[in-house]
N, C-alpha and C positions, 0 to 999 in steps of 0.2 A: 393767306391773302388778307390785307387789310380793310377794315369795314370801309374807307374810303376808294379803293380798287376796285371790291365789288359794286359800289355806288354806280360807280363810273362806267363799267360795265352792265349794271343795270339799266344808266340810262343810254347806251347804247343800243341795248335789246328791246327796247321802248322805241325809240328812234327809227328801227329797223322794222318794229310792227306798224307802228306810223302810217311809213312808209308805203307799205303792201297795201294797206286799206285805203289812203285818201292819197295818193301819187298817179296821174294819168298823163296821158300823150309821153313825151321825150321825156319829163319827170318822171314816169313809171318805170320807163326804159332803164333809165340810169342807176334809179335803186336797183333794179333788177340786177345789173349789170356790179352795181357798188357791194350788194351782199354775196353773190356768185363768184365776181372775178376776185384779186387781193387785194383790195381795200379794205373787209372788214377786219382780216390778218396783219395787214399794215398797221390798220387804225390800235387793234387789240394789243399789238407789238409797242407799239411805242407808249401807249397808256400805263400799259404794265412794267417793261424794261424789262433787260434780259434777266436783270439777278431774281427780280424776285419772279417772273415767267423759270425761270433752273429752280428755285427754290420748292416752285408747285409741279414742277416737271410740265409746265404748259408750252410745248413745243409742237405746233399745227403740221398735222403730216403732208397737207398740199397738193397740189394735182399729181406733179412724179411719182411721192410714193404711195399715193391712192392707188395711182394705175398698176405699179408694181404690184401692191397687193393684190388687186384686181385679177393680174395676170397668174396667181399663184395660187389660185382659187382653182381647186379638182370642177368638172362640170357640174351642174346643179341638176335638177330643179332645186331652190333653196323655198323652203315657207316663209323665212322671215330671216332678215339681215340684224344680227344686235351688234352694238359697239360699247361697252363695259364703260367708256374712259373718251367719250365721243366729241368731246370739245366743241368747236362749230361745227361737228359734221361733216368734213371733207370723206370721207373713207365711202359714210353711206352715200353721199352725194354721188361718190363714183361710181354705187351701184345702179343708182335710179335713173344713172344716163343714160342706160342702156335696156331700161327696163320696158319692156310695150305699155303703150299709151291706152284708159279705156276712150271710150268713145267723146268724154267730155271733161273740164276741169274737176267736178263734183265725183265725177265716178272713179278719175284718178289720184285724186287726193281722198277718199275712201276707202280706194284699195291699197295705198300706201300705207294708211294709219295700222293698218294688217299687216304689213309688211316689215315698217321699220320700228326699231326702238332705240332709243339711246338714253345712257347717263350721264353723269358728269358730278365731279364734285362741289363745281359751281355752278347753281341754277340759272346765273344769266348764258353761260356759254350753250348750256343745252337746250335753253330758248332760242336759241341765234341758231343752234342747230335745225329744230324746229320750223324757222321760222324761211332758212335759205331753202329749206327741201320743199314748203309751200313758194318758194321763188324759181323753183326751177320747175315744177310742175307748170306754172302760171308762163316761163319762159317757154316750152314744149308746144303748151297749147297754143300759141301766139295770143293768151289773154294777158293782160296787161293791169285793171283795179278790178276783181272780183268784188270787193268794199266790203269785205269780212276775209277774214282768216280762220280756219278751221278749224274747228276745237277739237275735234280727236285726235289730228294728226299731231299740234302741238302736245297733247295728254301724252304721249308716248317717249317725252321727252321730259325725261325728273333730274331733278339732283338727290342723288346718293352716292355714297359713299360703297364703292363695288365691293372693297375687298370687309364690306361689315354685314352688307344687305341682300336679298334675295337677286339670284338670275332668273332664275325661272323658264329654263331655255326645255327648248322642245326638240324630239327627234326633227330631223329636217332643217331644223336653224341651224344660219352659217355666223357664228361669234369673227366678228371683225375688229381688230381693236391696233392700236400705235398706242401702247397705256405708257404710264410715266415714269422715268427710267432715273427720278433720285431716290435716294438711301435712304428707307422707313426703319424701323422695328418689326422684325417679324412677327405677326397675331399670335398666339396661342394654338390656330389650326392648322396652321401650316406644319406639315410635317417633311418639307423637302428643302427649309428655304430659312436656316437659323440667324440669329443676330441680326446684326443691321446690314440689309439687302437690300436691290433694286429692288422698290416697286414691283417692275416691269417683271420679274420673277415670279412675283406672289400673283400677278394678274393671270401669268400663265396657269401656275399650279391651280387656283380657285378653277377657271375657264376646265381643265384638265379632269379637276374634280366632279364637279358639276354636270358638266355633258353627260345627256344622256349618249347613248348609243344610235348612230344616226345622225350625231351633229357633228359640225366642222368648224375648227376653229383655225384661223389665217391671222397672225400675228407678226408685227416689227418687236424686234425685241432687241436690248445689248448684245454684239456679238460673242461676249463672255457668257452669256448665257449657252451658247451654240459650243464652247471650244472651253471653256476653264471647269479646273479642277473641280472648282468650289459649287458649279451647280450640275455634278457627274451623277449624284440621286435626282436631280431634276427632269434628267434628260431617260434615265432608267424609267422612271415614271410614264414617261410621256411616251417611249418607246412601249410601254406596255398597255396602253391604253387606245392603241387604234391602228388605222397604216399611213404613215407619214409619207406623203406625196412630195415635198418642199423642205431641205434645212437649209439654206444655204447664207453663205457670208457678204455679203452688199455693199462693203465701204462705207463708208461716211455719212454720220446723217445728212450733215450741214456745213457749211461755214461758219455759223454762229454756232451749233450743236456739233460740236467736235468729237464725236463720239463714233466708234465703228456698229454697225447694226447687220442684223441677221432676220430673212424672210422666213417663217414657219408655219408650213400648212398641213395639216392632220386631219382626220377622220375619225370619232371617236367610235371603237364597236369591237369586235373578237382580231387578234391577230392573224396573222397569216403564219402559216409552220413557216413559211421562206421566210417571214421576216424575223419571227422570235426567232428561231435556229441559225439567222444568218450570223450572229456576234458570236456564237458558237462554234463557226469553222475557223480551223487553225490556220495562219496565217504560215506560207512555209515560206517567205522571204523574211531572211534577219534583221532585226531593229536592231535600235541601237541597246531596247532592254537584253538583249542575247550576249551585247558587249560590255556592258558597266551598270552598275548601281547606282538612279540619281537619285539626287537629297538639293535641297536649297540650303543655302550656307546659313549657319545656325545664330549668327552673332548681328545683332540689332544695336548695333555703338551707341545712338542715342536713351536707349535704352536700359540695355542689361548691365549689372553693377561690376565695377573695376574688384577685382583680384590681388593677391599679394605676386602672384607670379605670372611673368611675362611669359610670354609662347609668339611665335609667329603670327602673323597677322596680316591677312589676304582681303581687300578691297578692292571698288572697280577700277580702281587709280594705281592699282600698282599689278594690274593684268594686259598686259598690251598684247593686242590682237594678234593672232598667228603667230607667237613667239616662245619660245621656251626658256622660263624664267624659274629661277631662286629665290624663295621669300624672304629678307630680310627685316624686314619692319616686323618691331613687337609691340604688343598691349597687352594691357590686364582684363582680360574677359575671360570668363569662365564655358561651361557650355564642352559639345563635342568636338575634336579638331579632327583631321584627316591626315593618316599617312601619306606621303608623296611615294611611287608619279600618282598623279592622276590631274584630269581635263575640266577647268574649268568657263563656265560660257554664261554670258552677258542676260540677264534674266530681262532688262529692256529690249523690245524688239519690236519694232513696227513693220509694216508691210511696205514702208515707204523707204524703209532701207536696201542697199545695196545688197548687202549681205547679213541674214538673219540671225542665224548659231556663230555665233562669233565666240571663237575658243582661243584658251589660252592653256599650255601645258606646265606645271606644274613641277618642280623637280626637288631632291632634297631629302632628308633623314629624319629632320625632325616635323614631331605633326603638325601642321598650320591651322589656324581657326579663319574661318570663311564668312564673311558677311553676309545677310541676306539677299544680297541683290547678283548674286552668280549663283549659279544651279552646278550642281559639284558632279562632275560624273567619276565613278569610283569604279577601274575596269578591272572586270573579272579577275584578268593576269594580270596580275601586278609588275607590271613591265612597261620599260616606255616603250617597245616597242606595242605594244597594245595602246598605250596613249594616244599613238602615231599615228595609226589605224582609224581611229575614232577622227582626229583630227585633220585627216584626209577628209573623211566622209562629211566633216562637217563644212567643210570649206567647199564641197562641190557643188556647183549652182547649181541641180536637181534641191539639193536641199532646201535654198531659197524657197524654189518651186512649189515643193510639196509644203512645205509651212504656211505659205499666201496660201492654198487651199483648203489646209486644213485651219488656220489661225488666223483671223483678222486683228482681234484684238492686239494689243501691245506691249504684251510681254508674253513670253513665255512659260509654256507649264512640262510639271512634270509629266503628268497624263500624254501630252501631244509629243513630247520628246523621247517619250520611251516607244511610240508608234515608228518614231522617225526610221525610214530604211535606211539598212547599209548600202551604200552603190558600189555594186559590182563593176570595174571594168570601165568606159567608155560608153 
């Protein structure tokens, strides 16, 4: 963020303290109403703009998926709500809706300053957090200018940088967090989460790390995170680390945040035999790993260097859906090819599609090189009538079915496709 955005946002957070202290009658009201309801979201939105709010991953999680979280929260009693990545506070603000009132403004903004914590990489946002959660207290009580603002309660709210500096989380605290879901460098401690990753990954594994035994953490997270290859150590992790109450797949963040998300609520403490041992039972219905070999097709054309010798050459443009074709087109790429038959299928795949596994079969003598972007299934029997088989199964809307459940994200993996059932029958 630019030293002039922070500015901006600084005097915002000024503006907003102002306000709580010297604002009375209908004026109080309104502030109250201005930092609470989406105005200061509005306001923050448009100061910032979206590229460079994508760029810092400052995407405010809002009332909807406040409550979502809210709702995917195991029972409590919790000691203390933290939020790692707390922006203005929406998430805790969800919780303090609901929380009993003491007897006066002083004694419940006391017992709150015990309660909540948050951070934020930017100090004015976690001021603003700060400062709505003394707005909502003050809304609760029907007071209106208390003429000071609370200094513990605001103390509990820093900027720092989560995935560098202490949590300091306690058995009993519930880790709440919507952290930010663009692509960093992984730190040096992360041991589940290489190269350049979400964020939103690294917030999990720290959170993961961290807890003691006794705490909970409730997380939005990329739904790649819940379904892709690439963070399958991730999820081993986290499976061993507690009993997971909540994975599930969510849709969409946004209109403006286009991105699929997933709910994660966990427990951190000893396993349960049911749970370790449950990945353990053998599955006695046939996937489709029981029928073929899959591989993603090895050939990156923008990339990998031309050759002296031509071979067949298979792209998404020359696979047309549910049909059975001959490769004709050659290049100079080097890399592995595949003998024909075998079944190839569309590695784009959204949930908003019609039909998911979209395959194409394969025919021919000589071996073909496959692009990256179709996932190669290579059957057991090298027979088209095994092709056939496969490409029944993948065509039957069950399949659909189970992929929207198991897959939000939008594309396809090989992990989720070797789970894929075969469908028996009708």
């Amino acid at each position: 963020m630019s030293p002039e955005h922070h500015e901006l946002l600084r005097d915002l957070a000024h503006q907003s303290h102002w306000s709580l202290m010297n604002e009375e009658g209908e004026g109080a009201e309104a502030s109250l109403e201005a930092l609470l309801g989406c105005t200061t979201t509005d306001t923050i939105n448009a100061l910032l703009g979206r590229e460079l709010r994508r760029a810092d991953g400052i995407f405010f999680s809002g009332p909807a998926w406040s409550s979502r979280l809210r709702e995917a929260m195991p029972h409590g009693p919790f000691g203390r709500f933290v939020d790692p990545s707390c922006g203005i506070g929406d998430l805790l603000i969800e919780m303090a809706r609901s929380l009993p009132l003491s007897t006066s403004l002083d004694l419940t903004l006391e017992s709150w300053s015990k309660q909540f914590f948050g951070m934020d990489l930017h100090m004015p946002l976690a001021q603003l957090a700060g400062y709505r959660l003394q707005a909502l207290a003050m809304r609760r009580h029907d007071v209106q200018a208390p003429a000071y603002l609370d200094p513990q309660l605001v103390k509990q709210f820093a900027s720092q940088d989560a995935l560098l500096g202490p949590w300091d989380l306690r058995a009993g605290d519930c880790v709440l967090m919507n952290p930010p879901f663009q692509a960093v460098l992984s730190p040096g401690w992360s041991q589940y989460c290489g190269g350049r990753v979400s964020a939103a990954a690294l917030f999990l594994e720290r959170a993961l790390t961290d807890a003691p035994d006794g705490a909970t953490i409730v997380a939005l997270v990329p739904e790649a995170i819940r379904s892709g290859s690439r963070f399958a150590r991730l999820r081993d992790f986290m499976r061993s680390r507690g009993s997971i109450h909540q994975f599930t797949a969510c849709g969409r963040f946004s209109a403006e945040a286009d991105i699929d998300v997933a709910i994660v609520s966990i427990t951190v403490g000893p396993v349960p035999a049911s749970s370790s041992n449950s990945a353990a039972v053998e599955n006695k219905e046939p996937t489709l790993s029981d029928l073929a070999t899959i591989r993603v097709g090895t050939v990156v054309p923008h990339r990998d260097p031309k050759t002296l010798t031509s071979r067949p050459f298979l792209d998404v443009d020359g696979a047309p859906i549910w049909q059975q074709v001959e490769v004709h087109r050659r290049a100079r790429y080097g890399g592995t090819a595949f003998r024909p038959p075998f079944v190839v299928v569309r590695r784009t795949s959204s949930p908003s599609d019609r039909e998911r596994a979209r395959g194409t079969l394969i025919k021919g003598k000589e071996a073909v090189m496959v692009e990256n972007h179709l996932l190669v299934l290579l059957p057991a029997k090298k027979t088209l009538k095994a092709c056939k088989e496969i490409m029944s199964s993948l065509s039957d809307p069950r399949t659909t079915s189970w992929l929207n459940e198991m897959l939000r994200c939008r594309h396809l993996t090989v992990r989720v496709m070797r789970q894929l059932p075969i469908w028996q029958g009708t």
